[in-house]
C-alpha positions as CSV (number, residue, x, y, z in Angstrom):
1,X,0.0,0.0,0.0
2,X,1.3,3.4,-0.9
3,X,1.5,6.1,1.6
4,X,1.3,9.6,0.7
5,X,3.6,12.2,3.0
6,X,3.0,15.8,2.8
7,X,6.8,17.4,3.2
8,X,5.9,21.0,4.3
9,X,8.5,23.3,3.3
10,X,9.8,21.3,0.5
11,X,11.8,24.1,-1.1
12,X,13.5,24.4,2.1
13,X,16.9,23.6,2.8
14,X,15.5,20.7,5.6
15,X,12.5,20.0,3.2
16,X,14.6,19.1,0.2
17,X,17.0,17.0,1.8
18,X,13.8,15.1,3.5
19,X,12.3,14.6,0.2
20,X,15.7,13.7,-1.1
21,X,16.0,10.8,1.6
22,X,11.9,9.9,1.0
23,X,12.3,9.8,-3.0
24,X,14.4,6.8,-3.7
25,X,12.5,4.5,-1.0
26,X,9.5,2.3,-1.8
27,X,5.9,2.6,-1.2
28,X,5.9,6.3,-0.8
29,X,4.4,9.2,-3.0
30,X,5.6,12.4,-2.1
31,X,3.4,15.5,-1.5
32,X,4.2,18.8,-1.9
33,X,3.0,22.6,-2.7
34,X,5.3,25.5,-3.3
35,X,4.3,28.9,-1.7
36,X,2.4,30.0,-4.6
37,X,0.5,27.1,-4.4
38,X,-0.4,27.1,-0.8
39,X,0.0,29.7,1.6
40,X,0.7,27.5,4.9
41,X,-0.2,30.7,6.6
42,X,-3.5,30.6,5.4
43,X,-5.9,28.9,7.3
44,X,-8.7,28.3,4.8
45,X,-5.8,27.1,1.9
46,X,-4.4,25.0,4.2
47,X,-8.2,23.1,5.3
48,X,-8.3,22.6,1.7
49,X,-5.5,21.2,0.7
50,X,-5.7,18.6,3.4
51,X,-9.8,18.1,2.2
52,X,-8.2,17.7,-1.3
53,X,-5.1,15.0,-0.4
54,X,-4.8,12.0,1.3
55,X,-2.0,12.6,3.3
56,X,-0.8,9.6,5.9
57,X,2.6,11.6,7.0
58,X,3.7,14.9,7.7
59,X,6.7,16.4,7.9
60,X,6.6,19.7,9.3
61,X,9.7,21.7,7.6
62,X,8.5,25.0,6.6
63,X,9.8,27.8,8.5
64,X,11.1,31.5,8.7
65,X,14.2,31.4,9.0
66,X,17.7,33.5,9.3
67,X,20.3,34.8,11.5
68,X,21.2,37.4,14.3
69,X,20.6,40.1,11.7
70,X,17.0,39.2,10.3
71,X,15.9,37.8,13.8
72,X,16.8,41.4,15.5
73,X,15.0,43.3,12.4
74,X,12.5,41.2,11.6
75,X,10.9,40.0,15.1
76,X,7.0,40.4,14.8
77,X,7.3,38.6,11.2
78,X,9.4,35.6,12.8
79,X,7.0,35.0,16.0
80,X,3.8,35.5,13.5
81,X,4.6,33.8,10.2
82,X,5.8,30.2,12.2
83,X,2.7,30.9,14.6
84,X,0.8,31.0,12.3
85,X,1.5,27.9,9.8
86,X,2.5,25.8,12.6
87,X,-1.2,26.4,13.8
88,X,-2.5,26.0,10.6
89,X,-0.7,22.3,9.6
90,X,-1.0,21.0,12.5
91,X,-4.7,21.3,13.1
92,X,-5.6,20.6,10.2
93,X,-3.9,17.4,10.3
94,X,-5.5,16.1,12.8
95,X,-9.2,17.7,11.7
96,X,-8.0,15.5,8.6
97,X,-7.3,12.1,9.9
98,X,-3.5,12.6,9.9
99,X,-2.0,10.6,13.0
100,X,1.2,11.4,12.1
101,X,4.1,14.4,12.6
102,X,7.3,15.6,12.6
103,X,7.6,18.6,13.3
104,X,11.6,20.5,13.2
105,X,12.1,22.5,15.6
106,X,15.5,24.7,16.5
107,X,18.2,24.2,19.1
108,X,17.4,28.3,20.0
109,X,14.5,26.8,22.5
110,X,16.9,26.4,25.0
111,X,17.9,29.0,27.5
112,X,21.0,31.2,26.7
113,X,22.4,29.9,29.6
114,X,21.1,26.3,29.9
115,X,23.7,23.9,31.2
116,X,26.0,22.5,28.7
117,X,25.5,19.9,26.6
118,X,21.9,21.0,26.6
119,X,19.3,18.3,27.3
120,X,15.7,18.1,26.4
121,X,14.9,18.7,30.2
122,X,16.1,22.3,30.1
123,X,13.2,24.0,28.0
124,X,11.5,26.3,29.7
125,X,13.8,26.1,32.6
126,X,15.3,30.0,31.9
127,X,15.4,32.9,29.8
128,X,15.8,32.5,26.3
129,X,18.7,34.0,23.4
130,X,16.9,38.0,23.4
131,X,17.9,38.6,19.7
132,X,15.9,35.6,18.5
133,X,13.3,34.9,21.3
134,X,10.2,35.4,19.2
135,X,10.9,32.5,17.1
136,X,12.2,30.8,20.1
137,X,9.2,31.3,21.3
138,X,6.9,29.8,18.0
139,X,9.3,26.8,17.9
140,X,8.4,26.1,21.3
141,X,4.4,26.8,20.8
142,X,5.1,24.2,18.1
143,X,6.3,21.7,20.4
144,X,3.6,22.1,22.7
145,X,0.9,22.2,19.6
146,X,2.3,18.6,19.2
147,X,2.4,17.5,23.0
148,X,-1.2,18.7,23.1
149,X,-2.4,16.5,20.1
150,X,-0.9,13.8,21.5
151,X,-2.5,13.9,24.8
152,X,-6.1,15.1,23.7
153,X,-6.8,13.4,20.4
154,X,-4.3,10.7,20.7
155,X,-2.5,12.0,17.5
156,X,1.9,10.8,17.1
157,X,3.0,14.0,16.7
158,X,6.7,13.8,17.1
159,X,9.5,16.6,17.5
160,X,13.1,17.3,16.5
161,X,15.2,20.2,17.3
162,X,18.4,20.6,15.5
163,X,22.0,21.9,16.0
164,X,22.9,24.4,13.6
165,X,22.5,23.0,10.3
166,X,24.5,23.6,6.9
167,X,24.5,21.7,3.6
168,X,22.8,22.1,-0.2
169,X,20.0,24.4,-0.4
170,X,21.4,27.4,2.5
171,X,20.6,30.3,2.6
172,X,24.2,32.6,1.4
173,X,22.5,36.1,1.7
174,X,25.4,38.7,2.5
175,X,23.3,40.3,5.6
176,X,20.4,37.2,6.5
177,X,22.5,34.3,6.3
178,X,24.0,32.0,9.4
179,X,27.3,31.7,10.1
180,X,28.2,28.6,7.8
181,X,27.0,30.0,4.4
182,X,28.3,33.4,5.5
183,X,32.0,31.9,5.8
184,X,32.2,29.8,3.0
185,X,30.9,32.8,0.7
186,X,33.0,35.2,2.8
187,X,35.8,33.0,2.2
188,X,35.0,31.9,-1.6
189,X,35.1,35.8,-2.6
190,X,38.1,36.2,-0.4
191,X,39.9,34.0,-2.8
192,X,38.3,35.1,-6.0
193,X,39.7,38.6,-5.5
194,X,43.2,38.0,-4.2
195,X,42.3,39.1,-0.6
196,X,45.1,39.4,1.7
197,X,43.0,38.8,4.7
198,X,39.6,38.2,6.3
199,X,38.0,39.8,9.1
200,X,35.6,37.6,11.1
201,X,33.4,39.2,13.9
202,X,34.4,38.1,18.0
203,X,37.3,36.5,19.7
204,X,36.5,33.1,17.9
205,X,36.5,32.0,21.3
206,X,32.5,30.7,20.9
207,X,31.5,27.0,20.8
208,X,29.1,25.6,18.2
209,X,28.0,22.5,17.3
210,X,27.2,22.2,13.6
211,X,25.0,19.0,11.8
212,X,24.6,18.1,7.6
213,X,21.4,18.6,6.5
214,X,21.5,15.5,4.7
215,X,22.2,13.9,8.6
216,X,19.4,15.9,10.0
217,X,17.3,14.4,7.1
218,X,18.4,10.9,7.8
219,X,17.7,11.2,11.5
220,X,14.3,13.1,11.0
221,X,13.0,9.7,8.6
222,X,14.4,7.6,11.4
223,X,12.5,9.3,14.1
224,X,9.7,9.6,12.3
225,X,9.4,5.8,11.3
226,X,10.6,4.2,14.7
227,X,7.6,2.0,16.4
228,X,5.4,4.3,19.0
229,X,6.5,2.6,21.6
230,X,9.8,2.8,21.1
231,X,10.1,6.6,20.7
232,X,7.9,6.2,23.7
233,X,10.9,4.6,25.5
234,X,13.1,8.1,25.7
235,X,10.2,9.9,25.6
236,X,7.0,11.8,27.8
237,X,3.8,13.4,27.2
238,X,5.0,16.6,28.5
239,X,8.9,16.1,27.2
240,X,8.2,14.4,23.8
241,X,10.7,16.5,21.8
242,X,14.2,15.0,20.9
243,X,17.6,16.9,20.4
244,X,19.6,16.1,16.7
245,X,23.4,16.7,17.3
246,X,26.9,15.5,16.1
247,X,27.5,15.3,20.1
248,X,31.0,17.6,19.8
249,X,31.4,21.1,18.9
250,X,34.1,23.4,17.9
251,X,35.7,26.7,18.6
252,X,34.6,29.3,15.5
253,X,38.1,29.9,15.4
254,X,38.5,26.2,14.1
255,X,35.2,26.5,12.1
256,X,37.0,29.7,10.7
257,X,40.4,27.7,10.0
258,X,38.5,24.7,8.1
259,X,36.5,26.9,5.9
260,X,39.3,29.0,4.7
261,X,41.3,25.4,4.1
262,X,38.2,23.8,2.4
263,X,37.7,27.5,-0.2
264,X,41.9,27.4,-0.7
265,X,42.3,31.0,1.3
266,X,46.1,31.2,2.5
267,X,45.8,35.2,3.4
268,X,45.9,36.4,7.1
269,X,42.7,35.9,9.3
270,X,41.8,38.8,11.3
271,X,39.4,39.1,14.1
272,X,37.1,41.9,15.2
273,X,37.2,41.2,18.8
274,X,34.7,44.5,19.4
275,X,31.9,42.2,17.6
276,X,30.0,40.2,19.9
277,X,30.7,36.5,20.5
278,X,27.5,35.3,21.5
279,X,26.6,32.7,24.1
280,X,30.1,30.8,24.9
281,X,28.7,27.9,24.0
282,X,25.8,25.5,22.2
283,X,25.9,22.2,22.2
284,X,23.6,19.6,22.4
285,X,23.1,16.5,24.2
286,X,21.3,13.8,21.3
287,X,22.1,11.3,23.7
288,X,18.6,9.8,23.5
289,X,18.6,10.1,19.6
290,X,21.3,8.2,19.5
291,X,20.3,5.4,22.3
292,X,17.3,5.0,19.7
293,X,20.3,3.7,16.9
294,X,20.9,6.8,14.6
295,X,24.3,8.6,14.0
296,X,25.6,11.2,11.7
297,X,27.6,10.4,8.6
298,X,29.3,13.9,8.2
299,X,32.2,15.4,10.1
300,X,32.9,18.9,9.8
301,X,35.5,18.8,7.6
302,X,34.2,16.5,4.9
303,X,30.1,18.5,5.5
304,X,31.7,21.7,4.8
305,X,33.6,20.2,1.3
306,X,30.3,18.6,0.3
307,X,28.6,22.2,1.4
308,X,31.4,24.0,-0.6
309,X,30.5,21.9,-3.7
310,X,27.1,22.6,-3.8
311,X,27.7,26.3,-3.7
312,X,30.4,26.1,-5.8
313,X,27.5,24.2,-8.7
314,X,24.4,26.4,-7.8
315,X,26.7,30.2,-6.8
316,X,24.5,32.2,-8.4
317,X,21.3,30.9,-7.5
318,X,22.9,30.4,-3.7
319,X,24.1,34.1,-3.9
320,X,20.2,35.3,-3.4
């Protein structure tokens, strides 16, 4: 019997390397609507799309998404826009037969200063990151949309929250990108135009764990098809989220080092140390994930080549 999964946001970085993994394996027909075709913020469009599909799975990938920048300018559209299609897919889901989510969350639930490595018991233990607290905040609702199902309607409706991710599909925008892209582009025009050196905000004294998309699609299909009662196993009604990691992290000075080995720079690095750092560290603890028999097939070094490639084959479309 076929089963038809819905991939929401399958334009998406996350959502493309989901219906990547999905697309070679058997008995499954992939679902999907660009933005022009559905407006996941719309709650009629939405009602109707799930009136007019079949859907058996969900995977909940669509997002706003960006960096410091676009989180400190853009706050009201971050905590509404992921409000508001969060809302939207996940009821009608359920008002549509659909027993079962994913849905991705973000590592930035977490308090700034939660103990490190970061486990799923610190949410809502402290104060959150200020500059990107309103979608902190939606990412969390989402959770609890999820946990609330569950308990009331009896609905799986699972949860992942990711480490920083990277990979094919980023987002390389100059001003809205995250720190991967950023570098690598940084870096790749660095070389292109002779630079003698490259400035790079902080002390590079920060901690950050970083995961492949590609590994954060992998472990997203494994959640999503282990048995109810194993997910169960690591698991709560009231804790039902579970972190995606690599388990280590690195300085950004390192993160910094690779990239400008992986784009060929050989010109001084410079650092901007009156530039903030950011929380001294983020790393998180996939401990559970990984008792539940999934690791990641990327390391840094070899995620950021594959990365670099991508770029390097899509640069102009990447550049936007």
């Amino acid at each position: 019997m076929t089963k038809r999964i819905f991939v929401a946001g399958h334009k998406g970085m996350v959502g493309s390397a989901i219906m990547r993994q999905l697309a070679d394996q058997p008995g499954i027909e992939l679902v999907a609507a660009s933005r022009a075709e559905l407006d996941l913020g719309n709650q009629a469009a939405v009602a109707n799309f799930f009136a007019c599909h079949a859907i058996d799975e969900v995977y909940l990938c669509a997002a706003k998404v960006g960096g410091i920048h676009a989180n400190d300018t853009y706050p009201a559209d971050f905590i509404y826009d992921n409000l508001m299609l969060e809302c939207n897919v996940i009821h009608q889901a359920h008002a549509h037969g659909v027993n079962k989510l994913l849905f991705l969350g973000s590592s930035c639930i977490y308090p700034r200063l939660a103990a490190q490595p970061m486990k799923e018991e610190a949410l809502l233990t402290g104060a959150l990151e200020p500059t990107n607290e309103p979608y902190a905040i939606a990412k969390i609702a989402g959770i609890k949309l999820c946990e609330s199902y569950n308990r009331q309607h009896g609905t799986d409706y699972r949860s992942v929250m990711p480490t920083n991710l990277y990979g094919p599909g980023d987002n390389f925008h100059p001003q809205n990108s995250h720190v991967i892209p950023a570098l690598l582009r940084r870096f790749h025009e660095a070389v292109a135009n002779n630079a003698s050196s490259v400035t790079n905000w902080g002390t590079g004294s920060a901690l950050r764990e970083f995961l492949h998309v590609d590994d954060m699609a992998a472990a997203s299909v494994h959640v999503m098809n282990l048995p109810r009662e194993q997910y169960a196993t690591v698991t709560e009604p009231r804790l039902s989220h579970i972190n995606v990691g690599t388990g280590s992290d690195c300085s950004i000075r390192e993160l910094v080092e690779t990239v400008a080995e992986v784009t060929g720079f050989h010109g001084d690095i410079a650092w901007d140390t009156s530039k903030p750092d950011g929380a001294p560290r983020k790393l998180m603890d996939s401990s559970k994930l990984n008792s539940l028999g999934w690791k990641p097939k990327y390391d840094l070094k070899s995620g950021l080549q594959h990365a670099y490639t991508w770029y390097l084959e899509n640069i102009t479309d990447a550049r936007h």
